[in-house]
Phi, psi and omega in degrees: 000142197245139187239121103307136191233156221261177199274303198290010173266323174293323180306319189294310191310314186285339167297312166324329176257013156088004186257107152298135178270336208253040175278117164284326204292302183292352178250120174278144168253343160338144168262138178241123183276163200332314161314279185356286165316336190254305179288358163275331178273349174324282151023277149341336221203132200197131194274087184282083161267172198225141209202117171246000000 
């Protein structure tokens, strides 16, 4: 299962916390392959179950 939040929502949240997108410093431009990506996003990411 997959979760998507729509852009301009996400944006707002973060403008609320004081977060900038457009902090280059803090955004990589690199391209990163797949481990990479998955290991800097572990962090990020939670194992939700449901026993019905």
């Amino acid at each position: 299962m997959n979760y998507a939040v729509k852009f301009q929502l996400l944006s707002a949240l973060l403008a609320s916390a004081g977060i900038s997108l457009n902090n280059s410093h803090s955004v990589s431009t690199s391209t990163l392959s797949t481990p990479q990506l998955s290991k800097q996003s572990r962090s990020a990411l939670w194992l939700v179950g449901c026993q019905g």
